[in-house]
C-alpha positions as CSV (number, residue, x, y, z in Angstrom):
1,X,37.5,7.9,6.4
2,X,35.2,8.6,3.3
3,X,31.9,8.5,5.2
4,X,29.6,7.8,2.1
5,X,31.8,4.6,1.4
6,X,31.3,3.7,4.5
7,X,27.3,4.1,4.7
8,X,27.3,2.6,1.6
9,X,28.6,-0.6,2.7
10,X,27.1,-0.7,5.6
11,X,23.8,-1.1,3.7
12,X,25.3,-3.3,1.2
13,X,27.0,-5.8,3.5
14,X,25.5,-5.2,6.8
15,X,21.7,-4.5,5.9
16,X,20.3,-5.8,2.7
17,X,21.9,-9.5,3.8
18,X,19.7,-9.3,6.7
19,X,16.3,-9.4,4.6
20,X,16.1,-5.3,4.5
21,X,15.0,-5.3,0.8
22,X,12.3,-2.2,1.5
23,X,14.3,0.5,-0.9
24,X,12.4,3.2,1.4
25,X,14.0,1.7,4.2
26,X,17.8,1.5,2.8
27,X,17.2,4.9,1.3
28,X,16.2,6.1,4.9
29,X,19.6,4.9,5.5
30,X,21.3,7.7,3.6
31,X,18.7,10.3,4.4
32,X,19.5,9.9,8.6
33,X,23.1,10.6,8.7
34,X,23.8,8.1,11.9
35,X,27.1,9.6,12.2
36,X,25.7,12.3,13.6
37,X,24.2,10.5,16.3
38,X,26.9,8.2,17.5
39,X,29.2,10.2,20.2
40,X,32.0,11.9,18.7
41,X,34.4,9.5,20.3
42,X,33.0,7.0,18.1
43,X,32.3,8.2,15.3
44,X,34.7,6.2,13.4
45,X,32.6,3.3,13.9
46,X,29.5,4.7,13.2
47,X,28.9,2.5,10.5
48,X,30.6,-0.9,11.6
49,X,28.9,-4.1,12.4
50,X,28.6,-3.2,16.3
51,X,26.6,-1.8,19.1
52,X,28.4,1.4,19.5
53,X,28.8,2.7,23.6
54,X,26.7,5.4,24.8
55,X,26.7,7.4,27.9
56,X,25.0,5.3,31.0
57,X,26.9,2.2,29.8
58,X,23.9,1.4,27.3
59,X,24.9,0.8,23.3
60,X,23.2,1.8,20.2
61,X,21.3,-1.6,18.4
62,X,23.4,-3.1,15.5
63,X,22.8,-0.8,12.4
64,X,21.2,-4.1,10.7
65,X,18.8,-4.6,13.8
66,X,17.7,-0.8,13.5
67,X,16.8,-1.2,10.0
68,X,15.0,-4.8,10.3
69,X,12.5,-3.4,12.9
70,X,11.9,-0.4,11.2
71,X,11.1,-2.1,7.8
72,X,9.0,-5.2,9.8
73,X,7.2,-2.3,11.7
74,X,6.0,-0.6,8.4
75,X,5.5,2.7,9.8
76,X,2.9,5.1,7.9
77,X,2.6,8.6,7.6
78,X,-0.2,9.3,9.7
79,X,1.1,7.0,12.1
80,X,2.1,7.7,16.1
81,X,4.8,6.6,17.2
82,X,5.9,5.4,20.3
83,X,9.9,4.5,21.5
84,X,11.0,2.9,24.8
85,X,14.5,3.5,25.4
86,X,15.8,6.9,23.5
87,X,19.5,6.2,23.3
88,X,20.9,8.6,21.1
89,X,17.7,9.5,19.3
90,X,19.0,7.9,15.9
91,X,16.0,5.1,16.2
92,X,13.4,7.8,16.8
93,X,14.7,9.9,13.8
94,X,14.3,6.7,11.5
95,X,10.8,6.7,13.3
96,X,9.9,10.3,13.0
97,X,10.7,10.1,9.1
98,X,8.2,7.8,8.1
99,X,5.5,8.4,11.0
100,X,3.4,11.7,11.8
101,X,5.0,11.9,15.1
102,X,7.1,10.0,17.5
103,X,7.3,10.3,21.5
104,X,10.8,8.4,22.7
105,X,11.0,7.7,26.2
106,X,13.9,7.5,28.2
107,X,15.1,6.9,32.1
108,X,18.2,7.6,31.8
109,X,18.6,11.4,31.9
110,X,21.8,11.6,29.7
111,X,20.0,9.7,27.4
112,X,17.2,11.7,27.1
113,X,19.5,14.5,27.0
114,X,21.5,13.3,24.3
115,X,18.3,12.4,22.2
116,X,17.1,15.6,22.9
117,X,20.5,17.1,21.1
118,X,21.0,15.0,18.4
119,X,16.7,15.1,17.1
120,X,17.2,19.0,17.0
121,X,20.7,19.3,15.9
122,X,19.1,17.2,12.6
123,X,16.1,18.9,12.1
124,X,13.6,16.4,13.3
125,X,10.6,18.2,14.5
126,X,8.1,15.8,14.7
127,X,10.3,13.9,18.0
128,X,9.9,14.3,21.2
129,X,11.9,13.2,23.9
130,X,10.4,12.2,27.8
131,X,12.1,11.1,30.8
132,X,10.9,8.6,32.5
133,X,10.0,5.0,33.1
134,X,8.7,3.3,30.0
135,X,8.8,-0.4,31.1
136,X,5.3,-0.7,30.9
137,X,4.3,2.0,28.0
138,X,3.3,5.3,28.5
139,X,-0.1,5.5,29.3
140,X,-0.5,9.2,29.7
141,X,-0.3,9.4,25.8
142,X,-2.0,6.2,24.5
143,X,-3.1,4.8,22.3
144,X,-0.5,4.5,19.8
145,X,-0.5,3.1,16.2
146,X,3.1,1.7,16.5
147,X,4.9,0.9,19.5
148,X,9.1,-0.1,19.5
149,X,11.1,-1.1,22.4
150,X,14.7,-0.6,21.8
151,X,15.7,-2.7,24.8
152,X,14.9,-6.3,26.1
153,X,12.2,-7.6,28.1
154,X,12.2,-10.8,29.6
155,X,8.1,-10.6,29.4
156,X,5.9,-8.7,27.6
157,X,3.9,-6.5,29.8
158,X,0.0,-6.7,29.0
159,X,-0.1,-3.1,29.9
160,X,2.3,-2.1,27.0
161,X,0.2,-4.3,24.6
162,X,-3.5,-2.5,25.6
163,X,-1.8,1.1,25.0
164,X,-1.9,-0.3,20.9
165,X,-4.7,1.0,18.9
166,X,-6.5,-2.0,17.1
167,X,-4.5,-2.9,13.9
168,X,-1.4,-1.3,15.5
169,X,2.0,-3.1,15.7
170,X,4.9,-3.5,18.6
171,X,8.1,-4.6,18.1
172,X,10.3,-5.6,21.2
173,X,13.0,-8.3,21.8
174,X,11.3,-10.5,24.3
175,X,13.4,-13.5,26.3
176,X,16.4,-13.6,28.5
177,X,20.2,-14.4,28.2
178,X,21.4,-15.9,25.6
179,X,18.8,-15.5,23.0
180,X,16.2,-13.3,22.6
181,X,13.4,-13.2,20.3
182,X,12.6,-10.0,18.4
183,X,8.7,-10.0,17.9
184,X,6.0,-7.9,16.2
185,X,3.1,-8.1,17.5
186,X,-0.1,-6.9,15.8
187,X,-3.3,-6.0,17.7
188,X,-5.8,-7.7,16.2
189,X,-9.2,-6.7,18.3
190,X,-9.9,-5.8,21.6
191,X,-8.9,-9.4,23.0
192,X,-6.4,-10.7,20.3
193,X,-2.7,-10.1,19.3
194,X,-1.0,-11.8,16.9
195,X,2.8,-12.6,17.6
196,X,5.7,-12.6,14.3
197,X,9.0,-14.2,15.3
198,X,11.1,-12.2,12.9
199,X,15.0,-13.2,13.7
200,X,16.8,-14.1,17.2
201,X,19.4,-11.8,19.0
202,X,20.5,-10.4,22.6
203,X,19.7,-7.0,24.0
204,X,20.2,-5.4,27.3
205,X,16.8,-5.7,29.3
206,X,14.8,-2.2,30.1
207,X,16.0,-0.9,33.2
208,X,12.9,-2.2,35.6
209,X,11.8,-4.5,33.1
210,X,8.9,-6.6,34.4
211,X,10.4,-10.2,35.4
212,X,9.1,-13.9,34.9
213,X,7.5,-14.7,38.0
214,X,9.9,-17.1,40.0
215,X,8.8,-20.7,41.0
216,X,8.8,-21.2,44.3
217,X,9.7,-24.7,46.1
């Protein structure tokens, strides 16, 4: 497989369709080698239109979701970042190089194992990698300038959206089955947030993702 080719039109066919038109963002693209964080069993497919398996039955995000929250986000340099749901650490990377630093959280410990590996095997210093329960935030290092849930939740927890600094931004995929709707949300002042619909999709919730409450009858 000519791995270049196939980065290439990834981002060609995959990513710039889907409204990623930020150059920094497709450039990122070739800078984070995400072969190098997909396991080696699929690696082949590092670069194809899917959500590749990872260990604990989860799934890297579809290379053009990745790269649509990271250009809506708009990360800055002297930004903190902070991930729910490590994965394989390839969304933290893409983080880490545009913020000043990025805590991904994890509760899977293979995952945060594996994210662990892959930030250190590819030089990215400014990740760090926690196990634990992130469906609500993490508190113990708030407040945060950027906060991105790489997993679903069927409600946003008011928690998660008072660990934001004011002017900061979330992104999370917020809804249940079929259709989800990945959201920024922008804290605007102490009381007010104001909610983007950017495009519509399905992820796997957060493990102990907060729930709708249920009517009762």
């Amino acid at each position: 497989m000519n791995i270049e080719q196939a980065r290439f039109n990834m981002i060609e066919q995959q990513i710039r369709p889907w409204d990623v038109l930020d150059q920094d963002v497709l450039n990122l693209l070739s800078v984070v080698k995400r072969e190098n964080f997909v396991p080696a069993a699929y690696r082949d497919i590092a670069f194809a239109d899917l959500e590749v398996p990872l260990p604990a039955g989860e799934h890297m995000l579809f290379p053009r979701v990745e790269a649509r929250v990271l250009q809506e986000l708009a990360v800055k340099r002297n930004e903190t970042v902070l991930e729910i749901g490590a994965g394989s650490g390839f969304m933290a990377a893409l983080l880490a190089h545009r913020g000043r630093h990025v805590l991904t959280v994890d509760i899977k410990p293979d995952l945060a194992e594996l994210a662990k590996r892959n930030l250190a095997e590819n030089g990215v210093t400014n990740a760090e990698v926690a196990l634990g329960d992130g469906a609500r935030g993490w508190p113990a290092a708030a407040p945060y300038d950027v906060i991105c849930v790489s997993g679903g939740l069927p409600v946003l927890p008011q928690e998660m959206l008072e660990q934001l600094k004011i002017g900061g931004r979330l992104a999370a995929f917020v809804g249940t089955a079929p259709v989800m709707k990945a959201q920024i949300i922008t804290r605007i002042d102490e009381k007010q947030f104001r909610v983007a619909d950017v495009f519509e999709t399905y992820v796997e919730p957060l493990v102990n993702a907060v729930q709708p409450p249920r009517f009762k009858f």
